[in-house]
N, C-alpha and C positions, 0 to 999 in steps of 0.2 A: 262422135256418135250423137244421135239428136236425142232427146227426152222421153220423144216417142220409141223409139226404135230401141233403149234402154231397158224402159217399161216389159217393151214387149220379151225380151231376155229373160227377162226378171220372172215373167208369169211364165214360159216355155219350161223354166228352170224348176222353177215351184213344180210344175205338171210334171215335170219327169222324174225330179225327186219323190212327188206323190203315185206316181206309177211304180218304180221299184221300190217303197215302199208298199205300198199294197200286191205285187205281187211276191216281196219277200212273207208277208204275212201269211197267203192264200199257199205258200208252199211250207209253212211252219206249220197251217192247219194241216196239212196234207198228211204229216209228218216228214216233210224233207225240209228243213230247215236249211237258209242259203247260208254257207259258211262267210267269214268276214273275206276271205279271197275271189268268191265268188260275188258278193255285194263290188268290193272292189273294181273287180273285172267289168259289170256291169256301167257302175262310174264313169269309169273310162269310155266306156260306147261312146256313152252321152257327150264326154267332156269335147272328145277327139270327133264327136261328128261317123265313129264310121258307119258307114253305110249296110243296109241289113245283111245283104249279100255276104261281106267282109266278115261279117259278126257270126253268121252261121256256120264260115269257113272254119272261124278261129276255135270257137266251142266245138264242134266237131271233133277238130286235131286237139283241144285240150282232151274232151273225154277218150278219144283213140291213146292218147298216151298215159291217160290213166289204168287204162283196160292192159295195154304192154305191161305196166307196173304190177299191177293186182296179179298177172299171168305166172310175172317170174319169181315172185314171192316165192 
């Protein structure tokens, strides 16, 4: 990998750690605080690349099986 192309890793990574960052803050204002599972999950996006599509699916079916959980309680 060349120096340049290192660089550019380097600042994408800064950008999107400073993105969930700031948008864990702006949901803490909110009062919905992102649990550490959920930061997690987010990480992940990032790390693996998926794609938006992918990511809407996944959240989705996480909150749907939340909602089954909260039901049978």
């Amino acid at each position: 990998m060349s120096e340049k192309q290192h660089d550019s890793d380097s600042a994408s990574t800064v950008a999107t750690g400073d993105r969930l960052a700031e948008a864990a803050h702006l949901q803490a204002m909110e009062g919905n605080p992102l649990t550490a599972e959920e930061i997690a999950m987010f990480e992940m996006f990032e790390r693996e690349g998926w794609p938006p599509g992918r990511r809407r699916a996944h959240i989705l079916r996480h909150v749907g099986d939340r909602g089954r959980i909260a039901a049978a309680e």
